[in-house]
LUMZA-65953 format. One record per atom (N, C-alpha, C): residue in one letter; x, y, z. Coordinates in steps of 0.02 Angstrom, whole numbers, plus 50000, padded with zeros to 5 digits. Atoms other than C-alpha are relative to their C-alpha. Layout:
% LUMZA-65953
AXYZ
...
//
This chain:
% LUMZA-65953
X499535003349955
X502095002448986
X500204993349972
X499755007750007
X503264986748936
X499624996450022
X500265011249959
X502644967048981
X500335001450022
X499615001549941
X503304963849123
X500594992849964
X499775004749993
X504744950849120
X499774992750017
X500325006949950
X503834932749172
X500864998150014
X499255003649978
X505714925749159
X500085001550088
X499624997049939
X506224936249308
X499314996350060
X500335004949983
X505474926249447
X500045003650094
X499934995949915
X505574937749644
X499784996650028
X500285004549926
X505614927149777
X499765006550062
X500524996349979
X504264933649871
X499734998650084
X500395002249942
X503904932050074
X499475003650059
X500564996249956
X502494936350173
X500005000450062
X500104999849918
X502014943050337
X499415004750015
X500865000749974
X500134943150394
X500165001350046
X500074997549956
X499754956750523
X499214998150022
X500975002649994
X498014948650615
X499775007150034
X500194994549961
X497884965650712
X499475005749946
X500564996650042
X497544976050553
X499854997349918
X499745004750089
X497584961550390
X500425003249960
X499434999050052
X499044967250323
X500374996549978
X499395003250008
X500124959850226
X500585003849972
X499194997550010
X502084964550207
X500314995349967
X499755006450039
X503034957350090
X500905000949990
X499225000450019
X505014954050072
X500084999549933
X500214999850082
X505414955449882
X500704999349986
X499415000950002
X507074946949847
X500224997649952
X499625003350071
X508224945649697
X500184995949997
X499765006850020
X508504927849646
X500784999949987
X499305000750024
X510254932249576
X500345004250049
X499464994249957
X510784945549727
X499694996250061
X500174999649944
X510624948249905
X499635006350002
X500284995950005
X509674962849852
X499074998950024
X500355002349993
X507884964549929
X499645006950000
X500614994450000
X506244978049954
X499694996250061
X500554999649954
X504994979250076
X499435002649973
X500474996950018
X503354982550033
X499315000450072
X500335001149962
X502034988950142
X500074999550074
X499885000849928
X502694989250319
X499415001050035
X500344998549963
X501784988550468
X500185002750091
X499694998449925
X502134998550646
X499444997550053
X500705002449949
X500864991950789
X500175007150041
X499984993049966
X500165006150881
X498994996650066
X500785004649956
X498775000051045
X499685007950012
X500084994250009
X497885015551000
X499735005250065
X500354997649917
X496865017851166
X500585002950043
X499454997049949
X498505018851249
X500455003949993
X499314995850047
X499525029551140
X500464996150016
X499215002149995
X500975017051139
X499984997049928
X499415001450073
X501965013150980
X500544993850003
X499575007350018
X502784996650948
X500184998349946
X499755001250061
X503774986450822
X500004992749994
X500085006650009
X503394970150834
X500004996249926
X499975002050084
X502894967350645
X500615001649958
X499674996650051
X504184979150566
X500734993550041
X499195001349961
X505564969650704
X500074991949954
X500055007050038
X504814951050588
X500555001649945
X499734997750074
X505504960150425
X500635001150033
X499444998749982
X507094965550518
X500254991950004
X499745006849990
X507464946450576
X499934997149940
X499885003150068
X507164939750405
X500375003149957
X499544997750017
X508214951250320
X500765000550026
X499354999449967
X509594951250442
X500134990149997
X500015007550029
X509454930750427
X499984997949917
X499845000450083
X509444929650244
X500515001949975
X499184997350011
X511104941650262
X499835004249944
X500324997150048
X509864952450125
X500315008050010
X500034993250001
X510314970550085
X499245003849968
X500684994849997
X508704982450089
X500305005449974
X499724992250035
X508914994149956
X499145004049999
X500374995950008
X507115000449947
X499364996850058
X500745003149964
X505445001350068
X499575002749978
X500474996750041
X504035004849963
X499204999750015
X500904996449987
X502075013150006
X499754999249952
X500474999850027
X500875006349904
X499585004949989
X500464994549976
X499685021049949
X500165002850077
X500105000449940
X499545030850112
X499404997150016
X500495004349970
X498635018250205
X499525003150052
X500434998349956
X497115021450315
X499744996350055
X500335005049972
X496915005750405
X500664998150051
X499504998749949
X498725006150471
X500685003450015
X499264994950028
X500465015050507
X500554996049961
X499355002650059
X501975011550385
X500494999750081
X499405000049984
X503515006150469
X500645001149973
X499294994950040
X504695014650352
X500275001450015
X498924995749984
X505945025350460
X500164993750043
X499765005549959
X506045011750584
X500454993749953
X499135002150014
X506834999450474
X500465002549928
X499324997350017
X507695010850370
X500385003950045
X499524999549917
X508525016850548
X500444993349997
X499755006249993
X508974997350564
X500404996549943
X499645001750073
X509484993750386
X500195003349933
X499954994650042
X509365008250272
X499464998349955
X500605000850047
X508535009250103
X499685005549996
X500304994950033
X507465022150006
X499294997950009
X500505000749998
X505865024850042
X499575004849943
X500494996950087
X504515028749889
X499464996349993
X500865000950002
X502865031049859
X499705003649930
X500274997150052
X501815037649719
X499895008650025
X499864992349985
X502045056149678
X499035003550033
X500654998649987
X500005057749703
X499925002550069
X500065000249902
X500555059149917
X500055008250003
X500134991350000
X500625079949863
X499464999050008
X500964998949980
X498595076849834
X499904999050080
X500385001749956
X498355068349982
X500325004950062
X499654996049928
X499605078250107
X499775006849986
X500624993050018
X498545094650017
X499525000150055
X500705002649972
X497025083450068
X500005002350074
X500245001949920
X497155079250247
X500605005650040
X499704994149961
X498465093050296
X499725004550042
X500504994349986
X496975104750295
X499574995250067
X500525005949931
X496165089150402
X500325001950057
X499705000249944
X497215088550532
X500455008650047
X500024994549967
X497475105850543
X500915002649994
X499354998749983
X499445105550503
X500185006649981
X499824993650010
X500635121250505
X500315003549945
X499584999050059
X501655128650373
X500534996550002
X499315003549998
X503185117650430
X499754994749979
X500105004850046
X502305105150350
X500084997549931
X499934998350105
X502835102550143
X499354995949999
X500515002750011
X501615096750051
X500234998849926
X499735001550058
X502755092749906
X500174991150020
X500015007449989
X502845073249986
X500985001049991
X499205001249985
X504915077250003
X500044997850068
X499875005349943
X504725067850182
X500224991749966
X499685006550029
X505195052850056
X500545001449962
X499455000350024
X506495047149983
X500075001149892
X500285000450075
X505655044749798
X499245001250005
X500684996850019
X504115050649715
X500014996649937
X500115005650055
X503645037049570
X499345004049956
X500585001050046
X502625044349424
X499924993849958
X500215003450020
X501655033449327
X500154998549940
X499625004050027
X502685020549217
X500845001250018
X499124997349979
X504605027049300
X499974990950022
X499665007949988
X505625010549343
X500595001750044
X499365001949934
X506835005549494
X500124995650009
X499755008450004
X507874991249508
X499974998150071
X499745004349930
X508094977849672
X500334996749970
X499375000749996
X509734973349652
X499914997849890
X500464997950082
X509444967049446
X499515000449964
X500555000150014
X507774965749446
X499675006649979
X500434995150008
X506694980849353
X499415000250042
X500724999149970
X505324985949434
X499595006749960
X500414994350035
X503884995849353
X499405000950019
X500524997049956
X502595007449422
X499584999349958
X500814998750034
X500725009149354
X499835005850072
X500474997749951
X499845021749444
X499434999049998
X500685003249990
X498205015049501
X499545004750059
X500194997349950
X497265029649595
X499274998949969
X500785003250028
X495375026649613
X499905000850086
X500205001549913
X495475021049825
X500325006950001
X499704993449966
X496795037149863
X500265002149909
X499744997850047
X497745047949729
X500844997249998
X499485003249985
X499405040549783
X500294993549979
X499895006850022
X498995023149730
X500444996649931
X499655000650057
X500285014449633
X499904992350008
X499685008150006
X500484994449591
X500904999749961
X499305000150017
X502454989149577
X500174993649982
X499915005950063
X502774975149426
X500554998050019
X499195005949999
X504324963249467
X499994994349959
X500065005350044
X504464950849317
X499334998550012
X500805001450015
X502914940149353
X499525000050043
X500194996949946
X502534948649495
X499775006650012
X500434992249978
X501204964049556
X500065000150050
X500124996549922
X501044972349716
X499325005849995
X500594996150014
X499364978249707
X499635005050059
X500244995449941
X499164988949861
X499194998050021
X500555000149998
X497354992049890
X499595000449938
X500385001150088
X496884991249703
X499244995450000
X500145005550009
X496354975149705
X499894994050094
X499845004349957
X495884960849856
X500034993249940
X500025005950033
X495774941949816
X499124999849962
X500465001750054
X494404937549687
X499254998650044
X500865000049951
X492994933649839
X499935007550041
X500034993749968
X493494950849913
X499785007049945
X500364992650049
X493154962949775
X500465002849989
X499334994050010
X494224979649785
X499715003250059
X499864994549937
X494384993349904
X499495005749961
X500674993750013
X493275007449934
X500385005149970
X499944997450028
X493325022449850
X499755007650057
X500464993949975
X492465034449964
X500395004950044
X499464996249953
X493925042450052
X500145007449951
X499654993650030
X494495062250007
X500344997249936
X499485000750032
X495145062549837
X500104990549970
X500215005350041
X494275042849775
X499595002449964
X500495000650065
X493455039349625
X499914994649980
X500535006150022
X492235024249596
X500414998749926
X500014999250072
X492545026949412
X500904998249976
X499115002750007
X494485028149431
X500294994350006
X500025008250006
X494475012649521
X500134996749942
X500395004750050
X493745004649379
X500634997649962
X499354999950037
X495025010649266
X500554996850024
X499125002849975
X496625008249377
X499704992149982
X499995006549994
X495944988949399
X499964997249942
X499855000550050
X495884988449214
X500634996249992
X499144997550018
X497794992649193
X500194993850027
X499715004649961
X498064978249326
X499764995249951
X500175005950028
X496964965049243
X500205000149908
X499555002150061
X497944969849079
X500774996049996
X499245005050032
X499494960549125
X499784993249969
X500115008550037
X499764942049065
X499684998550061
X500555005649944
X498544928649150
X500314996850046
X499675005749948
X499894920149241
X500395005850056
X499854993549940
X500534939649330
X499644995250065
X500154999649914
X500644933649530
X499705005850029
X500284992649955
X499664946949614
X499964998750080
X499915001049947
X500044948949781
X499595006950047
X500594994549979
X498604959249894
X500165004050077
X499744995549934
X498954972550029
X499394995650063
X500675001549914
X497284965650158
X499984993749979
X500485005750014
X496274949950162
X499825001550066
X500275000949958
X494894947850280
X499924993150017
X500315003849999
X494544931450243
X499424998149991
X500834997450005
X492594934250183
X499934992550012
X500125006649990
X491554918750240
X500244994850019
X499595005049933
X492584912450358
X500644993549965
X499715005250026
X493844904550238
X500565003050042
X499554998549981
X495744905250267
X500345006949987
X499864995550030
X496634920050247
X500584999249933
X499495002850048
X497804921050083
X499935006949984
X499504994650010
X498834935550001
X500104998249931
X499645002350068
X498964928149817
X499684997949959
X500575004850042
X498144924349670
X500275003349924
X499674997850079
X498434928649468
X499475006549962
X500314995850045
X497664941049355
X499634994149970
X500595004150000
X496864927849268
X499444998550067
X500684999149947
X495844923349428
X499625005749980
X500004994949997
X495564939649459
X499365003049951
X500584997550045
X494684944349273
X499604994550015
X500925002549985
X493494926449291
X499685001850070
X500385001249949
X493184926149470
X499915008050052
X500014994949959
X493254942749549
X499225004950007
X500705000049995
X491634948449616
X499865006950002
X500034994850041
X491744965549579
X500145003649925
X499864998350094
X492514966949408
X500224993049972
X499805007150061
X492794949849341
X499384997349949
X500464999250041
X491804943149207
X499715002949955
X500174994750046
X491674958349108
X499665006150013
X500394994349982
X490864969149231
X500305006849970
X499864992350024
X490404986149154
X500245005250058
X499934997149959
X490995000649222
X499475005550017
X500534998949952
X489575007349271
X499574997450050
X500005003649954
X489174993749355
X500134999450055
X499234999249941
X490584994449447
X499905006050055
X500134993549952
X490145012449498
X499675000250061
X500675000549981
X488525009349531
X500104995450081
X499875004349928
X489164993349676
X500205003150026
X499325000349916
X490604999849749
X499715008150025
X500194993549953
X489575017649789
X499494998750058
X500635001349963
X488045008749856
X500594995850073
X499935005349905
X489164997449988
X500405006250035
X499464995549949
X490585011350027
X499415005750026
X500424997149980
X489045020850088
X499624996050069
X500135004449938
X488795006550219
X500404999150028
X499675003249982
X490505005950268
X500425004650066
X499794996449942
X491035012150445
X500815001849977
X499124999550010
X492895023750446
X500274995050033
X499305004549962
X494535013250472
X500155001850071
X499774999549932
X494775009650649
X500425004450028
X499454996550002
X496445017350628
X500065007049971
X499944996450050
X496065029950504
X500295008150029
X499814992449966
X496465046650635
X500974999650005
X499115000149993
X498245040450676
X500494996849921
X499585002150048
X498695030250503
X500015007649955
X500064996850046
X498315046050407
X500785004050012
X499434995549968
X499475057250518
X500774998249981
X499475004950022
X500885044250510
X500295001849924
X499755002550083
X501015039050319
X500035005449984
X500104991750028
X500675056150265
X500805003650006
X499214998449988
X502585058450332
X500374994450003
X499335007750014
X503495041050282
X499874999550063
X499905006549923
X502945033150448
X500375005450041
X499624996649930
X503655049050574
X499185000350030
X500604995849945
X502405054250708
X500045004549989
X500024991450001
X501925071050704
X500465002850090
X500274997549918
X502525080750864
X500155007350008
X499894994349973
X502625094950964
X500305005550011
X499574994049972
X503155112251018
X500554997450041
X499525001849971
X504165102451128
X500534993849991
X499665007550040
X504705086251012
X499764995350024
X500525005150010
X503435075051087
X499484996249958
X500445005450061
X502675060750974
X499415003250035
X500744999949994
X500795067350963
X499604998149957
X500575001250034
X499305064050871
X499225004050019
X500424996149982
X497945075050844
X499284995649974
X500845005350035
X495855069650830
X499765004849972
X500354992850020
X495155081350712
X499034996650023
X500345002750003
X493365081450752
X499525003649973
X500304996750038
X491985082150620
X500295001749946
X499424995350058
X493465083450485
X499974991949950
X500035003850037
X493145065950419
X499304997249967
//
């Protein structure tokens, strides 16, 4: 895969969901009105089955205030922790939605989970694009270039903008570690690798992180460099081996309770952010139980 561009410079804005730490990011061409979405988020108060847009309606008001055209909304991975807001604002603004072609594995995976029917594909054509690993797509003249980084899901991609990553769940900030591995279709070991690929760009690559918890009660933050990253990162920085590596991230994701969300985000993302529904066209959601 090319160096990235550093020249090219994506003005970059965030939006911190405290419900499930997400962050969403606006991704806007310096020389256009051209912009991306990365990462959406739909609020869903799960107890009650109701569905809201509160987060995705932030990204709508800053794009419609900026006077930005939304040519693409792009899935890091299907997420497990919350739903994509994808059709919602491409309903409101348009734009292509694309994800890594790996969403065949996982809509294989959890199809059989959830029990879906044959009207289901499982070729991931509920999107708009399917990104193998190194393909390129512009925001407005900006290149953009994929890595596929599967290790957490098979889906996982990071998306390069000049001196800019989008590291999905790859990667957190340097006191957070990385993401588990222990889901259908992870690999400890893959991990390792994908986070490689990442900590091969240049030292000054912006990396910008799908979660933060905040570990140890600091602030939350969304940003940090590849340099960081290889000294300080407390799962692979420093030179950790990869067996090492294995060896941690199997012993904790073996302590780590499922995603709150993980019954309804699966359902969701798995179809670009639609609800599943019914014999009768009612939004549903099914609980498989004993299937995770």
């Amino acid at each position: 895969m090319p160096a990235p561009d550093a020249a090219i410079r994506p003005v970059v804005t965030a939006f911190f969901d405290p419900a499930t730490h997400t962050i969403s990011y606006v991704v806007r061409d310096p020389d256009s009105r051209a912009c991306a979405v990365v990462d959406s988020v739909m609020d869903i108060d799960y107890a009650a089955g109701r569905i809201t847009h509160d987060q995705a309606d932030r990204l709508v008001a800053h794009i419609e205030g900026e006077g930005l055209t939304l040519e693409w909304i792009i899935e890091t991975h299907v997420h497990a922790d919350h739903l994509s807001g994808a059709p919602y604002l491409q309903d409101r603004l348009g734009g292509r939605i694309g994800i890594g072609a790996g969403i065949a594995v996982v809509q294989e995976t959890f199809g059989k989970v959830f029990n879906e029917g044959t009207e289901f594909a499982l070729d991931g054509s509920q999107f708009d694009a399917l990104f193998e690993d190194g393909d390129t797509y512009a925001i407005g003249a900006m290149p953009v270039r994929v890595m596929a980084t599967p290790g957490h899901t098979p889906a996982c991609m990071v998306h390069v903008v000049g001196d800019a990553a989008f590291v999905g769940d790859t990667l957190f900030m340097p006191d957070g570690g990385s993401a588990r591995a222990d889901f259908p279709g992870g690999d400890a070991g893959q991990l390792y690798d994908s986070i490689q690929k990442v900590l091969a760009l240049p030292g000054e690559t912006r990396l910008f992180m799908c979660h933060d918890y905040g570990p140890n009660g600091r602030d939350i933050r969304w940003e940090t460099t590849v340099a960081e990253e290889r000294a300080h990162n407390i799962h692979v920085g420093g030179g950790a081996t990869r067996a090492d590596f294995v060896r941690l991230r199997e012993a904790r994701d073996a302590t780590l309770p499922m995603p709150r969300l993980i019954i309804p985000s699966l359902q969701v993302n798995m179809r670009a952010g639609q609800v599943p529904r019914d014999e009768a066209g009612r939004p549903v959601l099914r609980v498989p139980v004993n299937g995770l």
